[in-house]
mmCIF file of the N, C-alpha and C atoms, coordinates in Angstrom:
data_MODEL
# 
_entry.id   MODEL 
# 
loop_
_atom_site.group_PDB 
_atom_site.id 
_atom_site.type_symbol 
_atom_site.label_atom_id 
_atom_site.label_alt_id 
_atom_site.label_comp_id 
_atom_site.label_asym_id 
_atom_site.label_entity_id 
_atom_site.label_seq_id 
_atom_site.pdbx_PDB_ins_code 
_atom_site.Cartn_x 
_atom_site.Cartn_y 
_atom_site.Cartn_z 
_atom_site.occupancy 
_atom_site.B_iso_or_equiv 
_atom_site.pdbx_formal_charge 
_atom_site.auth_seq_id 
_atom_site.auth_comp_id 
_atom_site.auth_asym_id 
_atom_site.auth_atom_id 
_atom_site.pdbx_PDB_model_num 
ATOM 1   N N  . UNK A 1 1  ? -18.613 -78.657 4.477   1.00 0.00 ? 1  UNK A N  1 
ATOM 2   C CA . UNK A 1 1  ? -18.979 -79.410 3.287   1.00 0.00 ? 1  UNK A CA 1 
ATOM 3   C C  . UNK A 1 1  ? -20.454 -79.169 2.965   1.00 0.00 ? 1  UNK A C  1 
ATOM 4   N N  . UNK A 1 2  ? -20.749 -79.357 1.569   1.00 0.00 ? 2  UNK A N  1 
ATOM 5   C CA . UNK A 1 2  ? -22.307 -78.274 1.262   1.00 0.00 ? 2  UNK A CA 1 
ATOM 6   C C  . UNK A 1 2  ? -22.725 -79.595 1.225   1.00 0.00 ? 2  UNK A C  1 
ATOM 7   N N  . UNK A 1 3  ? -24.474 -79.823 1.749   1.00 0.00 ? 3  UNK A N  1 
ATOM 8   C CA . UNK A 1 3  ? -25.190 -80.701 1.717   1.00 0.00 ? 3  UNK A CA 1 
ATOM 9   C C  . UNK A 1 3  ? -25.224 -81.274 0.125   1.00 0.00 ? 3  UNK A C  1 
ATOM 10  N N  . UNK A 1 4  ? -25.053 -82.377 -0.034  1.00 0.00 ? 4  UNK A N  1 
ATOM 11  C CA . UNK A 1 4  ? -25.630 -82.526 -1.447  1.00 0.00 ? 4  UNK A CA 1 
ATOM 12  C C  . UNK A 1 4  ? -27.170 -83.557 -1.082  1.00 0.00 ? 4  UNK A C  1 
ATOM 13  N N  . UNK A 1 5  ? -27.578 -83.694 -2.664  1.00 0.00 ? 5  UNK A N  1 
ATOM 14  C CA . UNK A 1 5  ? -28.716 -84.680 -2.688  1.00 0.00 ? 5  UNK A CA 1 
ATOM 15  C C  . UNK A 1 5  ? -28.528 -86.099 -1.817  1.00 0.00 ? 5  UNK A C  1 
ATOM 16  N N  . UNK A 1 6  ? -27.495 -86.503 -2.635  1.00 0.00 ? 6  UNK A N  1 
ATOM 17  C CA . UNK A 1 6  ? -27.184 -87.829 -2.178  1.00 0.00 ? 6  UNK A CA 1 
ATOM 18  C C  . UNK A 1 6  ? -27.078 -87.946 -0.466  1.00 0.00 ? 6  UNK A C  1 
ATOM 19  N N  . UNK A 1 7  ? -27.228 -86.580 0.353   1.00 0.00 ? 7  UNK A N  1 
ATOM 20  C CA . UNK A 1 7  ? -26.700 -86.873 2.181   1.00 0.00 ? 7  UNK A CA 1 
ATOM 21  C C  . UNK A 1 7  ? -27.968 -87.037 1.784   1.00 0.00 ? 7  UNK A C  1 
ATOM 22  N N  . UNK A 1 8  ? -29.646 -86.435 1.661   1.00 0.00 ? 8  UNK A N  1 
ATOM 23  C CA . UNK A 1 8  ? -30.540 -85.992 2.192   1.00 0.00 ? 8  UNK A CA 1 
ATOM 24  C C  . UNK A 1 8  ? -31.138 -87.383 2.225   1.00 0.00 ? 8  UNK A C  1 
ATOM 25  N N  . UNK A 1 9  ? -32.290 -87.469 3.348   1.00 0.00 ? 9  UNK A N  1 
ATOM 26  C CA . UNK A 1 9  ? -32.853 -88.888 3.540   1.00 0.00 ? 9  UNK A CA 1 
ATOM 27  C C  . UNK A 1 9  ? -33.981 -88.975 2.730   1.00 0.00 ? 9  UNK A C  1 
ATOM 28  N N  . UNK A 1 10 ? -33.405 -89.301 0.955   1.00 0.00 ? 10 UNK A N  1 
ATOM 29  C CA . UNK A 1 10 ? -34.365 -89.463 -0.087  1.00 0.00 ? 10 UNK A CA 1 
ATOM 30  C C  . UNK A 1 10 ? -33.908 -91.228 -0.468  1.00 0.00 ? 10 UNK A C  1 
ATOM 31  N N  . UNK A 1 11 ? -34.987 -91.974 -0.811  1.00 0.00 ? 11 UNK A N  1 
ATOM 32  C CA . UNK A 1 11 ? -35.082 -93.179 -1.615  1.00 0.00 ? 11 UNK A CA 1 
ATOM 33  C C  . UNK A 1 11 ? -34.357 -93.614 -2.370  1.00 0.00 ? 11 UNK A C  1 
ATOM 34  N N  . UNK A 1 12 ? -33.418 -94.147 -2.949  1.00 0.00 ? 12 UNK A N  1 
ATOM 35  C CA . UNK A 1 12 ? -32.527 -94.552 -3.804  1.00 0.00 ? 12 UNK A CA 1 
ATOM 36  C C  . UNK A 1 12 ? -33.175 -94.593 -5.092  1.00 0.00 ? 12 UNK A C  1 
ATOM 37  N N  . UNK A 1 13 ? -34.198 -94.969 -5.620  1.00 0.00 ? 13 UNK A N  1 
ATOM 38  C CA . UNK A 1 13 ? -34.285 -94.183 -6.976  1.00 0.00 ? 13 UNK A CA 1 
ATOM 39  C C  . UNK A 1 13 ? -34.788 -92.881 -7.121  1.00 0.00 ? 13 UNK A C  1 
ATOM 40  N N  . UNK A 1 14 ? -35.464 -92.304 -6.289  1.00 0.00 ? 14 UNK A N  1 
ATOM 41  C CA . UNK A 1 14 ? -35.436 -90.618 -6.200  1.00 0.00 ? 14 UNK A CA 1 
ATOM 42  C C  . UNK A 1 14 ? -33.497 -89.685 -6.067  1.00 0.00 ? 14 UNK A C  1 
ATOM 43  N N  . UNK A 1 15 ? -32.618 -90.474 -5.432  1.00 0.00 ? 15 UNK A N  1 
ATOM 44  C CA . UNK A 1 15 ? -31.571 -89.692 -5.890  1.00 0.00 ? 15 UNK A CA 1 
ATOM 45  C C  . UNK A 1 15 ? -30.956 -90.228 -6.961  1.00 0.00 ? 15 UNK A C  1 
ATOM 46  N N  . UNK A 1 16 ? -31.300 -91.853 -7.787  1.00 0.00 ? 16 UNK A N  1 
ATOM 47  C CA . UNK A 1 16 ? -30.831 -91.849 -9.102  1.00 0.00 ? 16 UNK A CA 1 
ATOM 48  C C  . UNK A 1 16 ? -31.837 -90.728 -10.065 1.00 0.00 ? 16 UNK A C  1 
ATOM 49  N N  . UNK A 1 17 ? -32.848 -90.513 -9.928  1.00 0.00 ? 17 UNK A N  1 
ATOM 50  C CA . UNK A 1 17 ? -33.757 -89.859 -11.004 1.00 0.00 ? 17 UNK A CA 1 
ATOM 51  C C  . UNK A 1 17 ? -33.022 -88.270 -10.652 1.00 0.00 ? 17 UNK A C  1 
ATOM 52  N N  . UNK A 1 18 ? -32.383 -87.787 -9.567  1.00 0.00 ? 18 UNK A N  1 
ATOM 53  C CA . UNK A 1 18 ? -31.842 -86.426 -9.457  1.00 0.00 ? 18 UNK A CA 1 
ATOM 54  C C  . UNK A 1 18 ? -30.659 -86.427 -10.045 1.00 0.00 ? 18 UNK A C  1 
ATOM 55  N N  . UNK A 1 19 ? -29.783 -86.926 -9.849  1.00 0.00 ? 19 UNK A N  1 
ATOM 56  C CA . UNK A 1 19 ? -28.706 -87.656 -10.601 1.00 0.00 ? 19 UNK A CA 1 
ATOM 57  C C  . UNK A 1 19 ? -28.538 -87.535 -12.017 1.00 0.00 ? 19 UNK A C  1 
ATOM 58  N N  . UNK A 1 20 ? -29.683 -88.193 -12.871 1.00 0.00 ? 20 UNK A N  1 
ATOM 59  C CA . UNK A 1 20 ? -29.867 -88.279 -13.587 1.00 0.00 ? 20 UNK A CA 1 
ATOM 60  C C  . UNK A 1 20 ? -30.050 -87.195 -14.647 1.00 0.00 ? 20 UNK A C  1 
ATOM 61  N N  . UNK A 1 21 ? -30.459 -86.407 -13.660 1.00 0.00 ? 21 UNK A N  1 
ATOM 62  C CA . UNK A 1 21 ? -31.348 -85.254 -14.028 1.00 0.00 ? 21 UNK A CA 1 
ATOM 63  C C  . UNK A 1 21 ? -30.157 -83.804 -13.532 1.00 0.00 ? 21 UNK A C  1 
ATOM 64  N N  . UNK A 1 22 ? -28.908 -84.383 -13.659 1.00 0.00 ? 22 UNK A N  1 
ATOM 65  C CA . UNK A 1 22 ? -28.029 -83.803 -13.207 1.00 0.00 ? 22 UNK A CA 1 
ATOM 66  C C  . UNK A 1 22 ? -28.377 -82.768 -11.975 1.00 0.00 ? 22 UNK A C  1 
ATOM 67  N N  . UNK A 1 23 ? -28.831 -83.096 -11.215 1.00 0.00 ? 23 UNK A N  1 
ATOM 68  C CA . UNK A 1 23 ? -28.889 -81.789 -9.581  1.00 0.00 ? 23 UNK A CA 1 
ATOM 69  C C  . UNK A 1 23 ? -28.289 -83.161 -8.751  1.00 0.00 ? 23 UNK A C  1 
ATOM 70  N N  . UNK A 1 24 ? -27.092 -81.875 -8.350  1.00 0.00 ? 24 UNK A N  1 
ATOM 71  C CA . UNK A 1 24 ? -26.525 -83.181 -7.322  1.00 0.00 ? 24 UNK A CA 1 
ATOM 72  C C  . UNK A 1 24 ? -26.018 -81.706 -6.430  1.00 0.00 ? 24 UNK A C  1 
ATOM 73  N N  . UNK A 1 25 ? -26.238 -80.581 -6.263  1.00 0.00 ? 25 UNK A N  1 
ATOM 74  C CA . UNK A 1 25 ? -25.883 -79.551 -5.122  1.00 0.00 ? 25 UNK A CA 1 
ATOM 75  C C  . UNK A 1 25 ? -27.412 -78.971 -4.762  1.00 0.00 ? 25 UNK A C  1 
ATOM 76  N N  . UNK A 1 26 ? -27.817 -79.087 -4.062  1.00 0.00 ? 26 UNK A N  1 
ATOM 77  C CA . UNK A 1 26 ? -28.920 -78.391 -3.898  1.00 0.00 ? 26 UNK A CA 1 
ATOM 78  C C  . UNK A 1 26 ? -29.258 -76.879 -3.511  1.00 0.00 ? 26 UNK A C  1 
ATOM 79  N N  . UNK A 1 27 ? -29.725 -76.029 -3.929  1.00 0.00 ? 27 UNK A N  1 
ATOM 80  C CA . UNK A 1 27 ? -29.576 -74.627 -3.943  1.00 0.00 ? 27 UNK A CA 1 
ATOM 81  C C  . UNK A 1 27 ? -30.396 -74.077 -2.575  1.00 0.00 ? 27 UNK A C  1 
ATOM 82  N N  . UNK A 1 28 ? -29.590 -72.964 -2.112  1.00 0.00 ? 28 UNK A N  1 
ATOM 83  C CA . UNK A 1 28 ? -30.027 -73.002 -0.492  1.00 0.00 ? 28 UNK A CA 1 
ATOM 84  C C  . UNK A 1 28 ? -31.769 -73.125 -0.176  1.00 0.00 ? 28 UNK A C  1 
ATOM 85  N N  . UNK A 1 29 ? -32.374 -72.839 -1.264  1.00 0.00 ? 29 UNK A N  1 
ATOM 86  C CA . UNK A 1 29 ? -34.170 -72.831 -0.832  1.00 0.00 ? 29 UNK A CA 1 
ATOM 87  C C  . UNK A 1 29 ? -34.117 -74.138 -0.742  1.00 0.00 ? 29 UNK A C  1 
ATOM 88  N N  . UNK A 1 30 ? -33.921 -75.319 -1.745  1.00 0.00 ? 30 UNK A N  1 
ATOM 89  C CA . UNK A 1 30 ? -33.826 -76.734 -1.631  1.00 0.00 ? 30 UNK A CA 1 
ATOM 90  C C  . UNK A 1 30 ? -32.974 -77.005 -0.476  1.00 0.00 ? 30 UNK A C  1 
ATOM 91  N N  . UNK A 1 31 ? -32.020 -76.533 0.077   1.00 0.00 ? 31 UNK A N  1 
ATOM 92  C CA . UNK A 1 31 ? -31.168 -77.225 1.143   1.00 0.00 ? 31 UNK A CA 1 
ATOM 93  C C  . UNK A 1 31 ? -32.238 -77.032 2.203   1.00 0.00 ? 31 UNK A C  1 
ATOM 94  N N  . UNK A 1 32 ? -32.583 -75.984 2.441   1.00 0.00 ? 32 UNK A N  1 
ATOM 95  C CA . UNK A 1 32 ? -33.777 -75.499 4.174   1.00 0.00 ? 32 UNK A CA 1 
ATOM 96  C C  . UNK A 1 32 ? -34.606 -75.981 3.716   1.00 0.00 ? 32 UNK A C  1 
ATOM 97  N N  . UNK A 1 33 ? -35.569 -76.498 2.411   1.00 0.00 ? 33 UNK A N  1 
ATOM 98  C CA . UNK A 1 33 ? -36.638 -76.869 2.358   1.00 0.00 ? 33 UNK A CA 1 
ATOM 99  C C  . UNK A 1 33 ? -37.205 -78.208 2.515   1.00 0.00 ? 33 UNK A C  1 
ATOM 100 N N  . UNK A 1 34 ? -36.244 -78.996 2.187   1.00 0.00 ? 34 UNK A N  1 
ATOM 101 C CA . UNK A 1 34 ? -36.506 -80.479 1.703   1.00 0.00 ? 34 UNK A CA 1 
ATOM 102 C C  . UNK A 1 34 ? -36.511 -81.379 3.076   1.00 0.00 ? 34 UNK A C  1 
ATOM 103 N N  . UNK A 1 35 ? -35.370 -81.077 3.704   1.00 0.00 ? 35 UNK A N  1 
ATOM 104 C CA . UNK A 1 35 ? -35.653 -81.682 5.144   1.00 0.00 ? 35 UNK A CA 1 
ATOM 105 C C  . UNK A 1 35 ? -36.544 -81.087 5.952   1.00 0.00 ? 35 UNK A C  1 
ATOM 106 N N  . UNK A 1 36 ? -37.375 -80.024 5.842   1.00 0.00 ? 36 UNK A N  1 
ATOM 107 C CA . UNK A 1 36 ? -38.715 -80.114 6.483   1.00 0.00 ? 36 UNK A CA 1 
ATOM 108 C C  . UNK A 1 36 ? -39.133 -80.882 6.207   1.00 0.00 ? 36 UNK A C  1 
ATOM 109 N N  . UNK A 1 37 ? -39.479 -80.574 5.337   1.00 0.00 ? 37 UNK A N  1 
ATOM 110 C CA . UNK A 1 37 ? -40.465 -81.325 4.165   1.00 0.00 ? 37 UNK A CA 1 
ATOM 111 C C  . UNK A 1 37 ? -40.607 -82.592 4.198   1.00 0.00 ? 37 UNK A C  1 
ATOM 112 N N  . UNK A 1 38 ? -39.524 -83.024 4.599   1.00 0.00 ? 38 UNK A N  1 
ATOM 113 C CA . UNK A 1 38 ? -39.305 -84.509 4.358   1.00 0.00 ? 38 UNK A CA 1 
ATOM 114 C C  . UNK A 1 38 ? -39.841 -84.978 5.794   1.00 0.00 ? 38 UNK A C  1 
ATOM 115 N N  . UNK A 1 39 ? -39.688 -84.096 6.801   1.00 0.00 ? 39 UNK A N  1 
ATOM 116 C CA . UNK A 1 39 ? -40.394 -84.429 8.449   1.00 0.00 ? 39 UNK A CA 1 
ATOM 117 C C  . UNK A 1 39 ? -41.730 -84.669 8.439   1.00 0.00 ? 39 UNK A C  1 
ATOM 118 N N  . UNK A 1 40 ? -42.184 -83.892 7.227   1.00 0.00 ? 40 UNK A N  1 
ATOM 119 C CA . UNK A 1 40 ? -44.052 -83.361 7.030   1.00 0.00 ? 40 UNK A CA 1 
ATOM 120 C C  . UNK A 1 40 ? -44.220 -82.812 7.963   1.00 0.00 ? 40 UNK A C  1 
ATOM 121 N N  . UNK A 1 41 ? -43.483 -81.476 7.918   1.00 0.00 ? 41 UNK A N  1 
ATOM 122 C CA . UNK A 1 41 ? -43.953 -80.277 8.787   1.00 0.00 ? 41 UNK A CA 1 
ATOM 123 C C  . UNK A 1 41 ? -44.170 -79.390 7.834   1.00 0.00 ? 41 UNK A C  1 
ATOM 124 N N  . UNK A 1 42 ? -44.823 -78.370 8.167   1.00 0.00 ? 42 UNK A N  1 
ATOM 125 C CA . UNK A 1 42 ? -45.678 -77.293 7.528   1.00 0.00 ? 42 UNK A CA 1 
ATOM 126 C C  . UNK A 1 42 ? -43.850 -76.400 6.922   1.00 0.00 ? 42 UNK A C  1 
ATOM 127 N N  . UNK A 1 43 ? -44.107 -75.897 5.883   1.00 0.00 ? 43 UNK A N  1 
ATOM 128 C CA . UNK A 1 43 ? -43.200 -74.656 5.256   1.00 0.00 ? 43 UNK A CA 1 
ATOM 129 C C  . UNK A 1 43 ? -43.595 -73.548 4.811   1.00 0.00 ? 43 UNK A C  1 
ATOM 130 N N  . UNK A 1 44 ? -43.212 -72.508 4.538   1.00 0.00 ? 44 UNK A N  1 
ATOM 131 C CA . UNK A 1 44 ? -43.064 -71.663 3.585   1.00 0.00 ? 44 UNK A CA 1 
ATOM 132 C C  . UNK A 1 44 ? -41.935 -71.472 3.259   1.00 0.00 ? 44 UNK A C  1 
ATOM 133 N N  . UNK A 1 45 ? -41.815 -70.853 1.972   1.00 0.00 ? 45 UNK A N  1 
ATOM 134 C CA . UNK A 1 45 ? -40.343 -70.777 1.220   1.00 0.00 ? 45 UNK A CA 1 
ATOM 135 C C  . UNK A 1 45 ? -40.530 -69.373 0.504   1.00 0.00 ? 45 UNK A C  1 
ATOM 136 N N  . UNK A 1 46 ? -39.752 -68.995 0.707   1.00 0.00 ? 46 UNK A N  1 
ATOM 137 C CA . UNK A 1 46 ? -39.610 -67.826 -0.565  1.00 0.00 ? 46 UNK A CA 1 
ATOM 138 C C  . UNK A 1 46 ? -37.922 -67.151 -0.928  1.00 0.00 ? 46 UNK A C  1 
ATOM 139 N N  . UNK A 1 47 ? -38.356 -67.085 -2.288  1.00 0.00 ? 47 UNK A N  1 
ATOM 140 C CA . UNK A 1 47 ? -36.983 -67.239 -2.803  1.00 0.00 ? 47 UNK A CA 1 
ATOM 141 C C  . UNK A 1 47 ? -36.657 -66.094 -4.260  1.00 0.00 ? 47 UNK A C  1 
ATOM 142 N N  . UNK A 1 48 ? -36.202 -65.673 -4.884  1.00 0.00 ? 48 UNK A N  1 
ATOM 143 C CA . UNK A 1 48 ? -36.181 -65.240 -6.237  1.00 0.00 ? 48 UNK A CA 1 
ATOM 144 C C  . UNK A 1 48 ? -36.321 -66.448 -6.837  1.00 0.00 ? 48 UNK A C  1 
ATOM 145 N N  . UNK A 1 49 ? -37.215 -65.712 -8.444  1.00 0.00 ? 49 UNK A N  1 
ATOM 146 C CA . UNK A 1 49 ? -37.235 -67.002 -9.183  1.00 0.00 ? 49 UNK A CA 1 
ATOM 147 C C  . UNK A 1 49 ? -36.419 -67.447 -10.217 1.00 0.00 ? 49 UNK A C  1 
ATOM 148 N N  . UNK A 1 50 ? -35.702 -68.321 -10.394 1.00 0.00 ? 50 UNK A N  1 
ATOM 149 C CA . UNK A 1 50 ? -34.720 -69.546 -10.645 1.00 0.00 ? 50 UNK A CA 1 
ATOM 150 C C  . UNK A 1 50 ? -34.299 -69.931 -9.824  1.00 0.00 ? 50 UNK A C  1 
ATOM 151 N N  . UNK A 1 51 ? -34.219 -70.010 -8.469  1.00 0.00 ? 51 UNK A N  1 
ATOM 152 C CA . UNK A 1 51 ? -33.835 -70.634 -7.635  1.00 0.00 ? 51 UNK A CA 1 
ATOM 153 C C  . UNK A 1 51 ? -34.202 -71.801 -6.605  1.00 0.00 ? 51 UNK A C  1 
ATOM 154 N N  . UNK A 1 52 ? -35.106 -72.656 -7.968  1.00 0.00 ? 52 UNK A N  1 
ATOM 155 C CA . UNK A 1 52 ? -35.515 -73.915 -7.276  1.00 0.00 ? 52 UNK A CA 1 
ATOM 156 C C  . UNK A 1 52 ? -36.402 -74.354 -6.578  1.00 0.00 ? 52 UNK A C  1 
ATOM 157 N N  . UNK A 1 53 ? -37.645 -73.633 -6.647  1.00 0.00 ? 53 UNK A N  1 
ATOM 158 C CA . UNK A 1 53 ? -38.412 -73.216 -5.290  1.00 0.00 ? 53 UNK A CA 1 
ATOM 159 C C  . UNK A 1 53 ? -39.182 -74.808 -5.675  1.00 0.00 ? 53 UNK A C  1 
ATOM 160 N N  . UNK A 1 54 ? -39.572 -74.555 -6.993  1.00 0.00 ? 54 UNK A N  1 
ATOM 161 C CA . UNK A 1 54 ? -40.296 -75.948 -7.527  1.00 0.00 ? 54 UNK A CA 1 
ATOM 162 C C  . UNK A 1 54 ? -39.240 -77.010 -7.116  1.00 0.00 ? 54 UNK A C  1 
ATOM 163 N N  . UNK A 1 55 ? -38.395 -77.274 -7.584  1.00 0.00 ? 55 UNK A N  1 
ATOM 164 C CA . UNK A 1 55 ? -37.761 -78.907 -6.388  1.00 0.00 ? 55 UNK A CA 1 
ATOM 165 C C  . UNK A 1 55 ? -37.809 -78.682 -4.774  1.00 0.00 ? 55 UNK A C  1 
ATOM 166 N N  . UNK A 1 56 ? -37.690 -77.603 -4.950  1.00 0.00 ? 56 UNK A N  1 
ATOM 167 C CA . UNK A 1 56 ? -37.938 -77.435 -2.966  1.00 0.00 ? 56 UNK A CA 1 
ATOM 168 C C  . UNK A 1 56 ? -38.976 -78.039 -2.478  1.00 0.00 ? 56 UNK A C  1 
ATOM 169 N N  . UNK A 1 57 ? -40.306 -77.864 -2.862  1.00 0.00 ? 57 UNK A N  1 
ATOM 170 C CA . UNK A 1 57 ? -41.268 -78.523 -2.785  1.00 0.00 ? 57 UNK A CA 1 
ATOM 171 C C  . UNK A 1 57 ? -42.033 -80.162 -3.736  1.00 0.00 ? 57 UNK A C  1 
ATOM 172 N N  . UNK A 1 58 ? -41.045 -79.972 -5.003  1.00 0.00 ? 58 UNK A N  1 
ATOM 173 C CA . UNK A 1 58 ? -41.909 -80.967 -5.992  1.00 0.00 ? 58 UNK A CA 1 
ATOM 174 C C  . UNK A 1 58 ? -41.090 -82.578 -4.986  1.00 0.00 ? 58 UNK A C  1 
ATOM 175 N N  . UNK A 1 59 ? -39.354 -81.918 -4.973  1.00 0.00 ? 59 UNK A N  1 
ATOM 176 C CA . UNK A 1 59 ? -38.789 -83.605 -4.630  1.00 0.00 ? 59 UNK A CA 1 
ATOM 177 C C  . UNK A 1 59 ? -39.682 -84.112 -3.129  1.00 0.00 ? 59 UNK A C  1 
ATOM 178 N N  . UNK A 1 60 ? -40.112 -83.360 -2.039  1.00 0.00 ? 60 UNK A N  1 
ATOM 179 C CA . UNK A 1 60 ? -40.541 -83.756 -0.865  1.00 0.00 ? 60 UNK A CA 1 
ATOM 180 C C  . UNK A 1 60 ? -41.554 -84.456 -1.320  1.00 0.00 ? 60 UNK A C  1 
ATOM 181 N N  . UNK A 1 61 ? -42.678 -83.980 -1.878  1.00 0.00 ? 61 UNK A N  1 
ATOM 182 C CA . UNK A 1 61 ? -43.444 -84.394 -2.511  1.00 0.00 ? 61 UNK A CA 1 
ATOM 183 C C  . UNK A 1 61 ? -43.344 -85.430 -3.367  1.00 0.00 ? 61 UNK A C  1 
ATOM 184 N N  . UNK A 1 62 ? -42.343 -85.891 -4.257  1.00 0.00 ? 62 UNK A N  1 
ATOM 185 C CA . UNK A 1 62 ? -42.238 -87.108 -4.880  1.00 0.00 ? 62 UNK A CA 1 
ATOM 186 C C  . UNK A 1 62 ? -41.818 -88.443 -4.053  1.00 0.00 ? 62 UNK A C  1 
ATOM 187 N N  . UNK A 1 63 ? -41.247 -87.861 -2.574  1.00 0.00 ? 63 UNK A N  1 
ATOM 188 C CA . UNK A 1 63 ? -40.218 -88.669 -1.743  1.00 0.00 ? 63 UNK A CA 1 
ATOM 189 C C  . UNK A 1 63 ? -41.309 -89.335 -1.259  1.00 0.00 ? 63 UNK A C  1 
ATOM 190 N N  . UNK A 1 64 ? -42.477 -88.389 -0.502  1.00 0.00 ? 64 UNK A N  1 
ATOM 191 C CA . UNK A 1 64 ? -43.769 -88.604 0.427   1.00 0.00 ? 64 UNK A CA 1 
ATOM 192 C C  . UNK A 1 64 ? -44.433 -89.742 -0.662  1.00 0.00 ? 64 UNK A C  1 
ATOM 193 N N  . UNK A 1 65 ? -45.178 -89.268 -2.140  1.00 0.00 ? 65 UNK A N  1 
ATOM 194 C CA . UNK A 1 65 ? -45.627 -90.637 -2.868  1.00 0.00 ? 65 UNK A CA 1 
ATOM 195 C C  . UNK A 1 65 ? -45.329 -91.804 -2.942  1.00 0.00 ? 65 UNK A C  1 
ATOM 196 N N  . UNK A 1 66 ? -43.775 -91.485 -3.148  1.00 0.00 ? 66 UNK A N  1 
ATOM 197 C CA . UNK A 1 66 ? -43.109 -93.388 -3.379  1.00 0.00 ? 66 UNK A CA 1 
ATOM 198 C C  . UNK A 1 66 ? -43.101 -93.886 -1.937  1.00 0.00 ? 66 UNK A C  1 
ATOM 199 N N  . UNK A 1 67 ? -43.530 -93.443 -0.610  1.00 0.00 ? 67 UNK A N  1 
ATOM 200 C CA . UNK A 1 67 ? -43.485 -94.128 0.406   1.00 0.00 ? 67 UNK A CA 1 
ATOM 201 C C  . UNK A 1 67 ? -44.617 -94.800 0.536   1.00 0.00 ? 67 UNK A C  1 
ATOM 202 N N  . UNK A 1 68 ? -45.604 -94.274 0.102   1.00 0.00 ? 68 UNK A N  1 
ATOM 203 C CA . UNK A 1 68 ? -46.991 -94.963 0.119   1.00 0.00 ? 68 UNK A CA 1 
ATOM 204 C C  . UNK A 1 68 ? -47.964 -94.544 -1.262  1.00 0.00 ? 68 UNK A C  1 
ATOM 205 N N  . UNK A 1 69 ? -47.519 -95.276 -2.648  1.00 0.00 ? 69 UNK A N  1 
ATOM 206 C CA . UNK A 1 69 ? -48.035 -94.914 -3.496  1.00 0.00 ? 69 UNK A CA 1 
ATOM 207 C C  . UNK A 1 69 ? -49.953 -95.303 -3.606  1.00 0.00 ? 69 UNK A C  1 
ATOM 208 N N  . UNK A 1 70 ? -50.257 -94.944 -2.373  1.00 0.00 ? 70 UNK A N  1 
ATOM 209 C CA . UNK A 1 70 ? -51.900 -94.732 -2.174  1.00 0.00 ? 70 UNK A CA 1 
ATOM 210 C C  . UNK A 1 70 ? -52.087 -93.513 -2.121  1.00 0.00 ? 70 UNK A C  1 
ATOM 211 N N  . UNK A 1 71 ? -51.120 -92.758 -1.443  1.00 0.00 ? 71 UNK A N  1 
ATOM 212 C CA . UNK A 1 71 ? -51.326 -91.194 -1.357  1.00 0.00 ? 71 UNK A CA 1 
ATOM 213 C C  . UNK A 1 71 ? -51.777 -90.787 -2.593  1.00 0.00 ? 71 UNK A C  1 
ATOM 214 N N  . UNK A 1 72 ? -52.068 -89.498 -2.408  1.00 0.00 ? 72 UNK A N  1 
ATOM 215 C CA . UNK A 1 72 ? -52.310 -88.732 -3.376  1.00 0.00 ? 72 UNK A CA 1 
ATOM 216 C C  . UNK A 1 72 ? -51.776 -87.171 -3.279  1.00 0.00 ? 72 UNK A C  1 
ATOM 217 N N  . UNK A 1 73 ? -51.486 -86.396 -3.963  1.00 0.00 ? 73 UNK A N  1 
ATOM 218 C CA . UNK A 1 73 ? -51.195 -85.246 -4.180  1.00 0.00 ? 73 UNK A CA 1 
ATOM 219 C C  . UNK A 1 73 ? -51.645 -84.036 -4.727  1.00 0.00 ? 73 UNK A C  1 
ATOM 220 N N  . UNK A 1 74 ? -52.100 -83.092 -4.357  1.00 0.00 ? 74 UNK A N  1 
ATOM 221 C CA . UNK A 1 74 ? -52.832 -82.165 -5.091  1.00 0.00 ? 74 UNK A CA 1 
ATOM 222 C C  . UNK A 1 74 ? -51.497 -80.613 -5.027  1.00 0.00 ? 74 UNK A C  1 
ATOM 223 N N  . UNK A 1 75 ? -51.342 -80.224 -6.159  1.00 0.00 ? 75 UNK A N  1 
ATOM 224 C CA . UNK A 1 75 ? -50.723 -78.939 -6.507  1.00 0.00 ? 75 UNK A CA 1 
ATOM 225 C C  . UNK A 1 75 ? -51.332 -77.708 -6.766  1.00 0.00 ? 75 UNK A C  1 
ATOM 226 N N  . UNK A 1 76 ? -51.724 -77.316 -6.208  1.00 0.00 ? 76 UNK A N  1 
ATOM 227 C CA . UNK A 1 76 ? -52.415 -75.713 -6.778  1.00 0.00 ? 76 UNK A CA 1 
ATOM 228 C C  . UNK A 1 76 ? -50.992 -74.378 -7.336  1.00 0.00 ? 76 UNK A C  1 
ATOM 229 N N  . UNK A 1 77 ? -51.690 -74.098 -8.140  1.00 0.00 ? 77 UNK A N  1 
ATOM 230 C CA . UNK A 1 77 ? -50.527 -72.987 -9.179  1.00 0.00 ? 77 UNK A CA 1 
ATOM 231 C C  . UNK A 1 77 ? -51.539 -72.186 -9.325  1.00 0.00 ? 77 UNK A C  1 
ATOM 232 N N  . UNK A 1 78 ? -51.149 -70.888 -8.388  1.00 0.00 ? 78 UNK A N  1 
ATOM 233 C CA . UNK A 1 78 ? -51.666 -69.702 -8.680  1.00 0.00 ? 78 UNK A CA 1 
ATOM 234 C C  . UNK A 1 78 ? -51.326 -68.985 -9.527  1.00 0.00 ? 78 UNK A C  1 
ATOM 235 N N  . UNK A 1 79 ? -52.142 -68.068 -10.480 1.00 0.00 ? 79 UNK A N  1 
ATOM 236 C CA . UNK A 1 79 ? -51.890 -67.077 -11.244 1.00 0.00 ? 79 UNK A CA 1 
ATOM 237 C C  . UNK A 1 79 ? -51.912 -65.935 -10.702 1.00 0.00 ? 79 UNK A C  1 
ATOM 238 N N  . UNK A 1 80 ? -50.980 -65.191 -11.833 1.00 0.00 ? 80 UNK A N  1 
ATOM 239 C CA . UNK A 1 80 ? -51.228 -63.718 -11.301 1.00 0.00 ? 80 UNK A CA 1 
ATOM 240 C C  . UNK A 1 80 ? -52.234 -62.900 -11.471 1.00 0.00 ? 80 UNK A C  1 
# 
């Protein structure tokens, strides 16, 4: 059975806002990524692009804020 959103150990309105947002299968970079992520252990990911790399990293990251909305978050987006 393929992991969906709803197994992963995310917040109940973080899997209504996925839900919502219709992703309810998570694509294999999101399946290996998110439960690191969610440990707060270090990753790398690499993937072709459409394949999610941004929720791979954005949902861990939204999961980590709503646990302690003191945190803060910084994103760097490299150019080419």
């Amino acid at each position: 059975m393929a992991l969906s959103f709803q197994d992963m150990n995310l917040r109940p309105e973080l899997k209504t806002a996925l839900a919502k947002m219709n992703f309810s299968e998570p694509t294999p970079i999101q399946a290996a990524a998110i439960p690191v992520a969610l440990e707060g252990r270090d990753l790398v990911g690499c993937a072709q692009t459409g394949t999610g790399k941004t929720a791979a990293f954005g949902v861990p990251l939204v999961a980590r804020v709503l646990e302690n909305p003191r945190k803060a978050a910084l994103v760097l987006a490299p150019t080419r």
